[in-house]
PDB file with SEQRES, HELIX, SHEET and CRYST1 records, atoms N, CA, C and O in Angstrom:
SEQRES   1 A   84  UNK UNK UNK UNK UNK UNK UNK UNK UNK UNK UNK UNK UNK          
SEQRES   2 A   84  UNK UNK UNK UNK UNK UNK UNK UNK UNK UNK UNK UNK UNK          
SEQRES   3 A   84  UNK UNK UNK UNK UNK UNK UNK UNK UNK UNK UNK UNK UNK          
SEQRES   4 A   84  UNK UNK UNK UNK UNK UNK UNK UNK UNK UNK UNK UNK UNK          
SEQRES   5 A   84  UNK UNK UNK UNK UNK UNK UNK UNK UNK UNK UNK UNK UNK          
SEQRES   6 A   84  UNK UNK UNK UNK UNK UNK UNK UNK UNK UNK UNK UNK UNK          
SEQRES   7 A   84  UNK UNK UNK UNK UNK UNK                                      
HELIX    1 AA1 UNK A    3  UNK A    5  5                                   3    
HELIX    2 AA2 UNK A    7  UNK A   22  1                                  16    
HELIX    3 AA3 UNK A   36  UNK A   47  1                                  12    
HELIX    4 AA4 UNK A   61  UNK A   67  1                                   7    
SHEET    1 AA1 2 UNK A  52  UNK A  55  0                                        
SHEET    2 AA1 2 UNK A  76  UNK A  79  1                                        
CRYST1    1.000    1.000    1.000  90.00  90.00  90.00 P 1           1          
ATOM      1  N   UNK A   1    -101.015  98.046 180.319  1.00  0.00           N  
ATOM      2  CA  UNK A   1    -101.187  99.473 180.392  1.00  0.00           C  
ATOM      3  C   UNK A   1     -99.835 100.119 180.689  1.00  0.00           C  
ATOM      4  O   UNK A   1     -99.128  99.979 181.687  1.00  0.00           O  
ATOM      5  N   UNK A   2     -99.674 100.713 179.807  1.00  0.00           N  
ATOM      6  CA  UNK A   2     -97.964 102.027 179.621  1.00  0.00           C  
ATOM      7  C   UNK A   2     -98.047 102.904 181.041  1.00  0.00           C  
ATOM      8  O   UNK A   2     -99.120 103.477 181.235  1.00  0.00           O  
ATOM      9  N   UNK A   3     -97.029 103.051 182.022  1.00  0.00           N  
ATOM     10  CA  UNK A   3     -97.228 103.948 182.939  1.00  0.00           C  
ATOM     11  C   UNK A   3     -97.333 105.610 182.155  1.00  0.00           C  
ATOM     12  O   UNK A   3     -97.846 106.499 182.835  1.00  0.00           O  
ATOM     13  N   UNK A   4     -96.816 105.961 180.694  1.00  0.00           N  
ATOM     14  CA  UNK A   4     -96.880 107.004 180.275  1.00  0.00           C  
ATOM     15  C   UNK A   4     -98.423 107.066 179.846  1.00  0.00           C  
ATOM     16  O   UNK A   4     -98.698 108.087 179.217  1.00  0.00           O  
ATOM     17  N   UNK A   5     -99.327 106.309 180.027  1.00  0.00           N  
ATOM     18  CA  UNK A   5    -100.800 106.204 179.410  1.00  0.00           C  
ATOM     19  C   UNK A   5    -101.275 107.386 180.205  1.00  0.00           C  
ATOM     20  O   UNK A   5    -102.078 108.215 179.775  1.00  0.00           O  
ATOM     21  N   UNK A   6    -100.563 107.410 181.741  1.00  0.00           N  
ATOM     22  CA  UNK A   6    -102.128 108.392 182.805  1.00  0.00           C  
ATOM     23  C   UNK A   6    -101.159 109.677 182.206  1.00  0.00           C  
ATOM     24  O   UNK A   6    -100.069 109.423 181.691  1.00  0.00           O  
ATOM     25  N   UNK A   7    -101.589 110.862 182.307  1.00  0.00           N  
ATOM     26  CA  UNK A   7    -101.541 112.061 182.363  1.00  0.00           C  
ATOM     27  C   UNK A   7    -100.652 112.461 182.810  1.00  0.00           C  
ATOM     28  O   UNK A   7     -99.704 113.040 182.279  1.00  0.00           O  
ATOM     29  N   UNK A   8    -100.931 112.085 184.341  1.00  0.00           N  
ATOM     30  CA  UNK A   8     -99.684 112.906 185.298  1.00  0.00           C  
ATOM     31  C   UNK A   8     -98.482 112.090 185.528  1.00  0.00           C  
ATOM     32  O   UNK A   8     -97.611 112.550 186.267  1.00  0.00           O  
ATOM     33  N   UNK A   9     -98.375 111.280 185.148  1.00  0.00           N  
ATOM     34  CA  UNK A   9     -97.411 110.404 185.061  1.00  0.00           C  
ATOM     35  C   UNK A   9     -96.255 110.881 184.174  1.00  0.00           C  
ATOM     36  O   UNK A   9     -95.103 111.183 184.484  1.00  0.00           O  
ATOM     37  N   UNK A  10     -97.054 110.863 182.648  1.00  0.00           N  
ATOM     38  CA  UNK A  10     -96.609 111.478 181.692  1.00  0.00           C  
ATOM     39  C   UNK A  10     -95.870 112.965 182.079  1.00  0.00           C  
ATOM     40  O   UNK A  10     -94.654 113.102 181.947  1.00  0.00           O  
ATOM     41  N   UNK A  11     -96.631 113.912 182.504  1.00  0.00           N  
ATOM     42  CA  UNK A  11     -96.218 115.186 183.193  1.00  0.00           C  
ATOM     43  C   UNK A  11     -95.080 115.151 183.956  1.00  0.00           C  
ATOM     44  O   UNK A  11     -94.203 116.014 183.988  1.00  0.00           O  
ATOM     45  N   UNK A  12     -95.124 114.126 184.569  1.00  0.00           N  
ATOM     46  CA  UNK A  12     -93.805 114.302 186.091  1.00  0.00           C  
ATOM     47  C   UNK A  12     -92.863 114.112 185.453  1.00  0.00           C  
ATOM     48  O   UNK A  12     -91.909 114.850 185.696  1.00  0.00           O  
ATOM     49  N   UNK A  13     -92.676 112.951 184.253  1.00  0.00           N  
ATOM     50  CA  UNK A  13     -91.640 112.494 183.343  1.00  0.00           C  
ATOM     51  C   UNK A  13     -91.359 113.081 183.022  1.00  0.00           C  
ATOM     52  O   UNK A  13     -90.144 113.034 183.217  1.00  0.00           O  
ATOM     53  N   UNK A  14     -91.788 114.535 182.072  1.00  0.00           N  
ATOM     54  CA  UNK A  14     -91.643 115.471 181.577  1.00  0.00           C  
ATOM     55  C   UNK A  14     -90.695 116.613 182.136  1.00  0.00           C  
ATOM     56  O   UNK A  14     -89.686 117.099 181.624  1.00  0.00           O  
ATOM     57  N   UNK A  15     -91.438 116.946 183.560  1.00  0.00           N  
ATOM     58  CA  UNK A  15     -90.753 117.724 184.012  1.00  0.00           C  
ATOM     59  C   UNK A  15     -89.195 116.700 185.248  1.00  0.00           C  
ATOM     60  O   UNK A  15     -88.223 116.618 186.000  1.00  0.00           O  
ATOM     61  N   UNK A  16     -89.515 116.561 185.006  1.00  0.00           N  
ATOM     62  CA  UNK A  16     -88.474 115.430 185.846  1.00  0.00           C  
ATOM     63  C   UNK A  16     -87.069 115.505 184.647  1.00  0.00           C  
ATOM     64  O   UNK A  16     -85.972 115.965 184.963  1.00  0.00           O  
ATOM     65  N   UNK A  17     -87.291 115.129 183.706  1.00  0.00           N  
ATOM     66  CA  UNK A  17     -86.100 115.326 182.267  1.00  0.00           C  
ATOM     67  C   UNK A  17     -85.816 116.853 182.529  1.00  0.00           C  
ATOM     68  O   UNK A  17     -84.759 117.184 183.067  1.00  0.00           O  
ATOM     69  N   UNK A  18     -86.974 117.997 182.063  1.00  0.00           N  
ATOM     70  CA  UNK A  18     -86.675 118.983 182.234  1.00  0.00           C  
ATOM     71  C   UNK A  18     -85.763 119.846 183.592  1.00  0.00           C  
ATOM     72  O   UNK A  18     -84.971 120.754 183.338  1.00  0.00           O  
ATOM     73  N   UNK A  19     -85.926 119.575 184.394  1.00  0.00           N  
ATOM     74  CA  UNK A  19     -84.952 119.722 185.623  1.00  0.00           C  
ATOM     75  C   UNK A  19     -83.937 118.969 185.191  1.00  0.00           C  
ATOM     76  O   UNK A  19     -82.888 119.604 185.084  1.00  0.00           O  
ATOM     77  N   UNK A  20     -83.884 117.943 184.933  1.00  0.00           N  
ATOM     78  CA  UNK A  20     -81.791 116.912 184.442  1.00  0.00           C  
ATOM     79  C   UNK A  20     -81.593 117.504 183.185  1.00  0.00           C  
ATOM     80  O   UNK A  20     -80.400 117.341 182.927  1.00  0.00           O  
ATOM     81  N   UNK A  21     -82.132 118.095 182.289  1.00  0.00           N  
ATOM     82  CA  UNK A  21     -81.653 119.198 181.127  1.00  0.00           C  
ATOM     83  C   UNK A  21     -81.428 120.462 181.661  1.00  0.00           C  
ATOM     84  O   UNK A  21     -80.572 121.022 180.977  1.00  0.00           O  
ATOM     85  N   UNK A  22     -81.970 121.445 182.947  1.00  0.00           N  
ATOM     86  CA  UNK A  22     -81.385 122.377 183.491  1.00  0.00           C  
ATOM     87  C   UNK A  22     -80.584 122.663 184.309  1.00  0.00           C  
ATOM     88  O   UNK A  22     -80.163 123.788 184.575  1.00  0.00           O  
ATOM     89  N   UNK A  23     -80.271 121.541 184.836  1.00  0.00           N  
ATOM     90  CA  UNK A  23     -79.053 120.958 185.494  1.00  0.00           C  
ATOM     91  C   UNK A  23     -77.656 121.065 184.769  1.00  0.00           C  
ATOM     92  O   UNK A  23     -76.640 121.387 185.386  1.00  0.00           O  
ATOM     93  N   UNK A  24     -77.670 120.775 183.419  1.00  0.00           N  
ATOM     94  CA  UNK A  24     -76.977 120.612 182.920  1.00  0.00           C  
ATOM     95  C   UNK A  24     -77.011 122.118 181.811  1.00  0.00           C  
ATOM     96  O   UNK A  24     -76.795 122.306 180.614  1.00  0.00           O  
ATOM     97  N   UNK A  25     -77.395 122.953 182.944  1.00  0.00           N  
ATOM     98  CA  UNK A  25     -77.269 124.530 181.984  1.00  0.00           C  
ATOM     99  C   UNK A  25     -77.682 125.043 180.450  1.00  0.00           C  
ATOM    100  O   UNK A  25     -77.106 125.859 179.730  1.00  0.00           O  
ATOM    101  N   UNK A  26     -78.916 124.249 180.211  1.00  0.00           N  
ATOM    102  CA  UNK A  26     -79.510 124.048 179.264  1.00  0.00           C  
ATOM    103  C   UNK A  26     -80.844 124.826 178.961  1.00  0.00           C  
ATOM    104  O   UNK A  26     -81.617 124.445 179.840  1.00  0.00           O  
ATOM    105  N   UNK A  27     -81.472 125.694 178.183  1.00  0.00           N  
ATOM    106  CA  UNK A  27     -82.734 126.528 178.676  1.00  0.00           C  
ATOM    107  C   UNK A  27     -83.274 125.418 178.023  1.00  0.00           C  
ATOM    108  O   UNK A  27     -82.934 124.802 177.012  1.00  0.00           O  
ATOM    109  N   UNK A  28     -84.690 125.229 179.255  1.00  0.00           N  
ATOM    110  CA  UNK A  28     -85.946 124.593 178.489  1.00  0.00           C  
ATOM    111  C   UNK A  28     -87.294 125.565 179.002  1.00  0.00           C  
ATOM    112  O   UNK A  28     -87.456 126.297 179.979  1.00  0.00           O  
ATOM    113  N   UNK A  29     -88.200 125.172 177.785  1.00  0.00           N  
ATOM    114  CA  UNK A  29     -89.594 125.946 177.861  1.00  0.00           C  
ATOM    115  C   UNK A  29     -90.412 124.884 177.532  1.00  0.00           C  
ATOM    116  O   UNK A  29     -90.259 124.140 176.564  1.00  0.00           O  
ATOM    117  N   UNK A  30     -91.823 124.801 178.877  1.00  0.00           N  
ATOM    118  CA  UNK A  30     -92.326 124.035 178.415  1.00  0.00           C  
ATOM    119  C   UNK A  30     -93.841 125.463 177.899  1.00  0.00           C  
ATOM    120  O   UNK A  30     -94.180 126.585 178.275  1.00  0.00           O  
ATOM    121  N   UNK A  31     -94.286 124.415 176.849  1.00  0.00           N  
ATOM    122  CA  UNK A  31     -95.520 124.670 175.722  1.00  0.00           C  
ATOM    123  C   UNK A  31     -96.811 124.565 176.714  1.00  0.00           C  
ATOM    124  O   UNK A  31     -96.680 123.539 177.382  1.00  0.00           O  
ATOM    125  N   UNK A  32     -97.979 125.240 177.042  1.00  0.00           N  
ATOM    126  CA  UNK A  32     -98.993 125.438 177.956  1.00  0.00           C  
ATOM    127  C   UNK A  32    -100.108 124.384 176.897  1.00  0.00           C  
ATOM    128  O   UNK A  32    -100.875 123.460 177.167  1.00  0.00           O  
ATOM    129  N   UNK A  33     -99.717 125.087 175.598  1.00  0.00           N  
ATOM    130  CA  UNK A  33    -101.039 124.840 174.299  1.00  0.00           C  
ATOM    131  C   UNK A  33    -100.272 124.343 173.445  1.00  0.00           C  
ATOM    132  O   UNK A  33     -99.701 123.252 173.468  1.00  0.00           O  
ATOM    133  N   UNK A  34    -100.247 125.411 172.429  1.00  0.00           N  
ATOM    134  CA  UNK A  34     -99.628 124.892 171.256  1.00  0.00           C  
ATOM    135  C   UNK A  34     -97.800 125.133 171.184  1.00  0.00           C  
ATOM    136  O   UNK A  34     -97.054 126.060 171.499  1.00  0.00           O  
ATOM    137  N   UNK A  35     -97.645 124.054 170.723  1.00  0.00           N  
ATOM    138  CA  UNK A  35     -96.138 123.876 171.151  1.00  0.00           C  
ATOM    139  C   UNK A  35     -95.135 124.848 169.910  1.00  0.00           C  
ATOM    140  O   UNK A  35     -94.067 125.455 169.991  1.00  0.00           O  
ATOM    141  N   UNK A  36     -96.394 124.538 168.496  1.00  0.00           N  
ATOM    142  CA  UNK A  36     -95.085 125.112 167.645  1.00  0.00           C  
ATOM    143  C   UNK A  36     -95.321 126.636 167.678  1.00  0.00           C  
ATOM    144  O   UNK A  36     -94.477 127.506 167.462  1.00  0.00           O  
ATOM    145  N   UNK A  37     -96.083 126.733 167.859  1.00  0.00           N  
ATOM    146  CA  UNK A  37     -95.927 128.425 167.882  1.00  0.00           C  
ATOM    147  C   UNK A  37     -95.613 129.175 169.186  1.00  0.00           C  
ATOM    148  O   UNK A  37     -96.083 130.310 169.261  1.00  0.00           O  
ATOM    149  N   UNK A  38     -94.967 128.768 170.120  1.00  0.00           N  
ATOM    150  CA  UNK A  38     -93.663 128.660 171.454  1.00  0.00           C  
ATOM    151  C   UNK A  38     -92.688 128.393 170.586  1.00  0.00           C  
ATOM    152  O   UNK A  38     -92.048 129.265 169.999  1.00  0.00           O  
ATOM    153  N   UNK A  39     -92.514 127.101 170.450  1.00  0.00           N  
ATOM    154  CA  UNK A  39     -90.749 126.548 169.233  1.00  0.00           C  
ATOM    155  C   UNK A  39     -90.645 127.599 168.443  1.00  0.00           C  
ATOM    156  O   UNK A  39     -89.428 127.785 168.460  1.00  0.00           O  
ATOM    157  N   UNK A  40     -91.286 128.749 167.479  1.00  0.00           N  
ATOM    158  CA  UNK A  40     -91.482 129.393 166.714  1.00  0.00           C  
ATOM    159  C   UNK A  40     -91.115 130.864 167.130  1.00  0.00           C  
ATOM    160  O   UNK A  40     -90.125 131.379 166.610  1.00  0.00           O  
ATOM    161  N   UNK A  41     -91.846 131.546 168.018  1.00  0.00           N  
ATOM    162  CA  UNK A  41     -91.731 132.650 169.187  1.00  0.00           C  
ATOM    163  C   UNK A  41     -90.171 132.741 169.949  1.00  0.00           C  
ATOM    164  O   UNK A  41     -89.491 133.763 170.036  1.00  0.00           O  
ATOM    165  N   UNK A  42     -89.803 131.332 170.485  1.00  0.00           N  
ATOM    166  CA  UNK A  42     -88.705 131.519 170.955  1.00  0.00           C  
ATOM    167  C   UNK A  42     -87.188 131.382 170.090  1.00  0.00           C  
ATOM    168  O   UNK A  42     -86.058 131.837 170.263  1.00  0.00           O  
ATOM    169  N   UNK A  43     -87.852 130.485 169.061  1.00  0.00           N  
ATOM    170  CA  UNK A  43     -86.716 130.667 167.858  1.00  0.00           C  
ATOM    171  C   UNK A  43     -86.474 132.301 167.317  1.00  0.00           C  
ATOM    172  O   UNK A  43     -85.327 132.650 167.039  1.00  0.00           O  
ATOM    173  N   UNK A  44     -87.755 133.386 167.171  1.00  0.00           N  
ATOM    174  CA  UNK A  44     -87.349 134.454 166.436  1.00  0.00           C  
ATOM    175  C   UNK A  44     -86.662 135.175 167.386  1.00  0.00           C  
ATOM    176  O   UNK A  44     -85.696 135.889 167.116  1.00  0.00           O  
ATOM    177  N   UNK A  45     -87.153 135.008 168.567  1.00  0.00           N  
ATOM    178  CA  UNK A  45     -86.536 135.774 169.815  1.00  0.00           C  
ATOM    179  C   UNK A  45     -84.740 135.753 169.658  1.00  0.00           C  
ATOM    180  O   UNK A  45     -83.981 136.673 169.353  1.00  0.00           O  
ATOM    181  N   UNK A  46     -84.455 134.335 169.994  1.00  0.00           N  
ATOM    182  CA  UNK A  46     -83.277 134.069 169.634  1.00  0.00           C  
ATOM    183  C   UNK A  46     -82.025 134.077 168.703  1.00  0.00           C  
ATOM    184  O   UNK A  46     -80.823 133.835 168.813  1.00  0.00           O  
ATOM    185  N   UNK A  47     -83.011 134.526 167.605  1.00  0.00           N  
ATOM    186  CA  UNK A  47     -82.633 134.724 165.900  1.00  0.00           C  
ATOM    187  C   UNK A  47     -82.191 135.903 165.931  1.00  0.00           C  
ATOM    188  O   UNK A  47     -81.296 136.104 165.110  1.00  0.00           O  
ATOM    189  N   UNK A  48     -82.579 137.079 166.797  1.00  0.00           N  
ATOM    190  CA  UNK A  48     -82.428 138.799 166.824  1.00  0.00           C  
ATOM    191  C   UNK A  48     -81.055 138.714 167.539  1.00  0.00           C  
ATOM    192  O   UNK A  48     -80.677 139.883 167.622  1.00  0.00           O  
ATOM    193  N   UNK A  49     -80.064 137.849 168.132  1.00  0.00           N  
ATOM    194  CA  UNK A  49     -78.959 137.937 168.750  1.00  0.00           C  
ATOM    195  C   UNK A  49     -77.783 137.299 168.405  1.00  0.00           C  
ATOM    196  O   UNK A  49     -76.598 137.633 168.419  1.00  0.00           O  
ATOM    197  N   UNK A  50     -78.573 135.997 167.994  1.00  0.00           N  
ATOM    198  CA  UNK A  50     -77.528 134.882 167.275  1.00  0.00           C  
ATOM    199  C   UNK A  50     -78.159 133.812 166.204  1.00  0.00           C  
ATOM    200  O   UNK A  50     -79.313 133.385 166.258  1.00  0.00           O  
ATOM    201  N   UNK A  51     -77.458 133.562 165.500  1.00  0.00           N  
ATOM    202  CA  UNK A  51     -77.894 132.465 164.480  1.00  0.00           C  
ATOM    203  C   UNK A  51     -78.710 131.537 165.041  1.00  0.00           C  
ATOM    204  O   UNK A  51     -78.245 131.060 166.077  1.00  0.00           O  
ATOM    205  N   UNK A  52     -79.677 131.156 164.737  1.00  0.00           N  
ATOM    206  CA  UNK A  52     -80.360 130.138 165.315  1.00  0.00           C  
ATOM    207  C   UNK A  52     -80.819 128.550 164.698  1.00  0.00           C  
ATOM    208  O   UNK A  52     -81.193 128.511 163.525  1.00  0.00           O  
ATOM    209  N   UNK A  53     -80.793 127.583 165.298  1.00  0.00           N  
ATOM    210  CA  UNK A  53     -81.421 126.255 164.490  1.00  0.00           C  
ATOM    211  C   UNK A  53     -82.488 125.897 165.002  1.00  0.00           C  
ATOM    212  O   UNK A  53     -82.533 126.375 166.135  1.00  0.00           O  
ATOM    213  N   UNK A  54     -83.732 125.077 164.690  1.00  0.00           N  
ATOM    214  CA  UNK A  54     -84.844 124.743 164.868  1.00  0.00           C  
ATOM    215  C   UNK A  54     -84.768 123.347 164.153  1.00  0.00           C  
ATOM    216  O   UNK A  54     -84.868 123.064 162.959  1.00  0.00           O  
ATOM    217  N   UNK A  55     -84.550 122.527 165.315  1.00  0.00           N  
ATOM    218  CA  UNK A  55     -84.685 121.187 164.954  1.00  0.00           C  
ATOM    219  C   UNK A  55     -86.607 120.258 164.920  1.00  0.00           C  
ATOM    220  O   UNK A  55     -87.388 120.042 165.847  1.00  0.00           O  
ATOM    221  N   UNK A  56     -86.677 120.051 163.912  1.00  0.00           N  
ATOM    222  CA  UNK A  56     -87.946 119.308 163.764  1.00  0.00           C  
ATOM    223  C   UNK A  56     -88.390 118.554 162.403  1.00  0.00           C  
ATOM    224  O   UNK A  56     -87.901 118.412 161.282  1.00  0.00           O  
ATOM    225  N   UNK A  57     -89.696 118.099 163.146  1.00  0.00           N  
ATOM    226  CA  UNK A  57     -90.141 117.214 161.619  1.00  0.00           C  
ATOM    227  C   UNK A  57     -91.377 117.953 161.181  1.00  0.00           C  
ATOM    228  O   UNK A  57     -91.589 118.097 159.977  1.00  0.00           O  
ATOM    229  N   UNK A  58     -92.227 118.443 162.110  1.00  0.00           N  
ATOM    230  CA  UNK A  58     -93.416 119.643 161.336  1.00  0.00           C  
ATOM    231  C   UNK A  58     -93.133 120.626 160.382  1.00  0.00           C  
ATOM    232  O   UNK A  58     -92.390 121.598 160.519  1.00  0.00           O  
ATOM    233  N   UNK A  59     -93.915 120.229 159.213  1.00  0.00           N  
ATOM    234  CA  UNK A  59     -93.840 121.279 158.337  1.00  0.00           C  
ATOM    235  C   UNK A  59     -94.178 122.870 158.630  1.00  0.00           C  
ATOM    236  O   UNK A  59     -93.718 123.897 158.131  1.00  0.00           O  
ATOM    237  N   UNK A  60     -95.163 122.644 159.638  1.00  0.00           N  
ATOM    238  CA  UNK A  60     -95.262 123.736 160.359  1.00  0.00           C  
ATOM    239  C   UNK A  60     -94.675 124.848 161.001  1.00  0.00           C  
ATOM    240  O   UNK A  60     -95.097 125.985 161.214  1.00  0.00           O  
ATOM    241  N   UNK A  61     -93.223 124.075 161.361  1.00  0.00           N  
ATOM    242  CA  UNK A  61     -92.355 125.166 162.524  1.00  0.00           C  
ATOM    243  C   UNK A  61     -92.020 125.457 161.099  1.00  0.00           C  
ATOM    244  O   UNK A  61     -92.168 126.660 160.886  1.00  0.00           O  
ATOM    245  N   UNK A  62     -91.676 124.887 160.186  1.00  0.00           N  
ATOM    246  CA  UNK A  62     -90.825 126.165 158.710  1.00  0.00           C  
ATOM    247  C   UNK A  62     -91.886 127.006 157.652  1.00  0.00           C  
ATOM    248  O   UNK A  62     -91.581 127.671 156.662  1.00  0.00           O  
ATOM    249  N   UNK A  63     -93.149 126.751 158.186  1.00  0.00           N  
ATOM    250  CA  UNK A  63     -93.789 127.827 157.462  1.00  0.00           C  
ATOM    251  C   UNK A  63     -93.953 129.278 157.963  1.00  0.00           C  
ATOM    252  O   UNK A  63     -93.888 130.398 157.457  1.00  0.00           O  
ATOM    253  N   UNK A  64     -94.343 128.440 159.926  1.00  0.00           N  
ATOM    254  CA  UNK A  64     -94.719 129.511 160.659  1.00  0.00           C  
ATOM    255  C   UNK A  64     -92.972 130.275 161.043  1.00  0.00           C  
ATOM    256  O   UNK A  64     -92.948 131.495 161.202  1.00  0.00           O  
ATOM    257  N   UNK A  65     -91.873 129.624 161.140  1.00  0.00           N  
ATOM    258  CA  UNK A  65     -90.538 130.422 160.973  1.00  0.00           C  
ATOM    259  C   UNK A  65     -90.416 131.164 160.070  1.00  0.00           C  
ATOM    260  O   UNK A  65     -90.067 132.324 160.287  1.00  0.00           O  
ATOM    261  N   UNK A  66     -90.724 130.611 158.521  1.00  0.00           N  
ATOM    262  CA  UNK A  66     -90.688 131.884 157.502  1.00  0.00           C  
ATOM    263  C   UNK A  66     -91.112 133.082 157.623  1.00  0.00           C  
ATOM    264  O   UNK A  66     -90.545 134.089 157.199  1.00  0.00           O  
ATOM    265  N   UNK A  67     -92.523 133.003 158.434  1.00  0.00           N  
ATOM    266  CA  UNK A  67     -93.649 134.068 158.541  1.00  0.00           C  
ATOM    267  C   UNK A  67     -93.636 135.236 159.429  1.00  0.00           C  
ATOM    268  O   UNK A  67     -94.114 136.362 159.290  1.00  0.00           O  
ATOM    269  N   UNK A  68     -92.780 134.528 160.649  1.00  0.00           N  
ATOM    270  CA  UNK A  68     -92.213 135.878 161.833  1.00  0.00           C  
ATOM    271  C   UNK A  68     -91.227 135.694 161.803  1.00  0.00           C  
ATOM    272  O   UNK A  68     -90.781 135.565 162.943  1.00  0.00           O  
ATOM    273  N   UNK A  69     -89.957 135.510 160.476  1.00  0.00           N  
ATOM    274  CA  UNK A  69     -88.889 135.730 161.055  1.00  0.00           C  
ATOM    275  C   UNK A  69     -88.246 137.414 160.959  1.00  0.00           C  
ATOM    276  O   UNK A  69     -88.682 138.223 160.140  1.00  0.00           O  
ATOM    277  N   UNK A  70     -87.465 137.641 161.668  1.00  0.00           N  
ATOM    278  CA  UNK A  70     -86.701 139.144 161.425  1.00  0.00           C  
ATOM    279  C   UNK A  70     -86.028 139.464 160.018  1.00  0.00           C  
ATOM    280  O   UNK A  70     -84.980 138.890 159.724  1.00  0.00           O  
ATOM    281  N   UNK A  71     -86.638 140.407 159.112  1.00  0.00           N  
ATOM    282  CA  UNK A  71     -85.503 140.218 158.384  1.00  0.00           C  
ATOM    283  C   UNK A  71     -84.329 140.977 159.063  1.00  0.00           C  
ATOM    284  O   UNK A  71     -83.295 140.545 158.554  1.00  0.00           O  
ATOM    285  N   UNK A  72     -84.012 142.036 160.106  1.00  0.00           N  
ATOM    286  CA  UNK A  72     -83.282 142.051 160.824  1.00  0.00           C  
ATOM    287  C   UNK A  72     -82.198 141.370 161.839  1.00  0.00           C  
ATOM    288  O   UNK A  72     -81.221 141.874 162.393  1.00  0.00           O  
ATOM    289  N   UNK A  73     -82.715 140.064 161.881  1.00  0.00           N  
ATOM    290  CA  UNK A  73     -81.865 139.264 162.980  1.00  0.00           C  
ATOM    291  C   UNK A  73     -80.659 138.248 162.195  1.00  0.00           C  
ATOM    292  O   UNK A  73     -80.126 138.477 161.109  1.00  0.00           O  
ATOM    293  N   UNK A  74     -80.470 137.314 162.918  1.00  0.00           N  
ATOM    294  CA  UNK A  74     -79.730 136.460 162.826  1.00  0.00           C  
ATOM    295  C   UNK A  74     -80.151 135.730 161.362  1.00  0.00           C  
ATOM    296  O   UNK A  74     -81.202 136.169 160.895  1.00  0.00           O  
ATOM    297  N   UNK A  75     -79.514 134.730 160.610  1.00  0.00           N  
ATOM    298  CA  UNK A  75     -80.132 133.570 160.167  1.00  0.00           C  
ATOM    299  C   UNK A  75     -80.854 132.493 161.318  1.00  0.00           C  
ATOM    300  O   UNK A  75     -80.518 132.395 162.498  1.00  0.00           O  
ATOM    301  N   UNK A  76     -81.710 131.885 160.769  1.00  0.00           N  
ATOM    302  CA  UNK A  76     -82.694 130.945 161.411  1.00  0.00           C  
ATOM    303  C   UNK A  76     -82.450 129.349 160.548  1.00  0.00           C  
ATOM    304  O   UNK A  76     -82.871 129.261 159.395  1.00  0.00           O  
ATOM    305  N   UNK A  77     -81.996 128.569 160.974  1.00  0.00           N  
ATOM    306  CA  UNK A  77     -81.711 127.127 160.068  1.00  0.00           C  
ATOM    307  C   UNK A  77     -82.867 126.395 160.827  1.00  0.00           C  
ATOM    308  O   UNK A  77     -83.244 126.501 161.994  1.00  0.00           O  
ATOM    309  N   UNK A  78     -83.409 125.442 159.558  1.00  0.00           N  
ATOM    310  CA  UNK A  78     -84.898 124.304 160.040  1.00  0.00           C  
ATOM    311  C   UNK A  78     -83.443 123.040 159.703  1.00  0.00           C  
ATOM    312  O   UNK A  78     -82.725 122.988 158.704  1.00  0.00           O  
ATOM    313  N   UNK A  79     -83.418 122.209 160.873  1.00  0.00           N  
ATOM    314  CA  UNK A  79     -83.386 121.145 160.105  1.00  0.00           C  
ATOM    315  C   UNK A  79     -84.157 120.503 161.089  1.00  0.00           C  
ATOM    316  O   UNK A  79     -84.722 120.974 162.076  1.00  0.00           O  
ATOM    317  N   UNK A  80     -84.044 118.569 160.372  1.00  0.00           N  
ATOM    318  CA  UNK A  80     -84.028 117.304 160.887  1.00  0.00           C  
ATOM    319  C   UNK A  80     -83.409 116.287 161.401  1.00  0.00           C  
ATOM    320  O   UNK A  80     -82.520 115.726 160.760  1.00  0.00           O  
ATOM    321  N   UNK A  81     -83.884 115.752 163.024  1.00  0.00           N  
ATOM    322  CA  UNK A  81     -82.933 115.049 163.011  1.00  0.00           C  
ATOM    323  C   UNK A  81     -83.284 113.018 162.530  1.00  0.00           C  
ATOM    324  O   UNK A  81     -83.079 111.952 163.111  1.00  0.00           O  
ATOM    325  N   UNK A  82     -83.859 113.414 161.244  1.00  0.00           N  
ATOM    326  CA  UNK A  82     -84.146 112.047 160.944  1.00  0.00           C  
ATOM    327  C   UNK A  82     -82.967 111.856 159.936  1.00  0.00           C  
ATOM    328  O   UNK A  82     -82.649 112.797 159.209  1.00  0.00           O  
ATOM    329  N   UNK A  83     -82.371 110.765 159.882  1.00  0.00           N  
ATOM    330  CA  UNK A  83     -81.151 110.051 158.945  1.00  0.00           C  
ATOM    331  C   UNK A  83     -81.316 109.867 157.950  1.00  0.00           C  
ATOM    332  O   UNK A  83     -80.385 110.038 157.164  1.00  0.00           O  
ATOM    333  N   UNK A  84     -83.054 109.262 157.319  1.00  0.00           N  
ATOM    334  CA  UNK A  84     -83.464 109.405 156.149  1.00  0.00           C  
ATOM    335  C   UNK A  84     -83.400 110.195 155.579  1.00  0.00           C  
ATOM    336  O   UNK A  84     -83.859 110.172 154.437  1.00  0.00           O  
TER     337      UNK A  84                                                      
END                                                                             
């Protein structure tokens, strides 16, 4: 049995990284529900000031990015970080 199997385990890990990524002056947001439409929300937010990237593999964050982005803001870039 994976100690990441229980729940809160998983959770503490989570936020435990998240504090050593804000440490290191980094914004993180964690997702309550649904994660891509947060990744999505905070990408357009960010897009209205400065260029923005959205790293992922869901086809999802680049449909739902197309759909609220500004045509006012920044550019918005989707990539991947797979090598393939």
């Amino acid at each position: 049995m994976s100690v990441l199997s229980n729940v809160e385990n998983e959770q503490r890990l989570i936020y435990l990284l998240c504090k050593h990524v804000e440490e290191k002056e980094i914004r993180v947001v964690n997702a309550k529900s649904d994660a891509d439409a947060l990744i999505v929300e905070t990408a357009v937010k960010y897009a209205l000031n400065v260029p923005t990237v959205v790293v992922g593999e869901d086809t999802d964050l680049l449909i739902l990015s197309r759909y609220h982005s500004d045509q006012n803001g920044n550019n918005t870039y989707f990539t991947s970080d797979r090598k393939n």
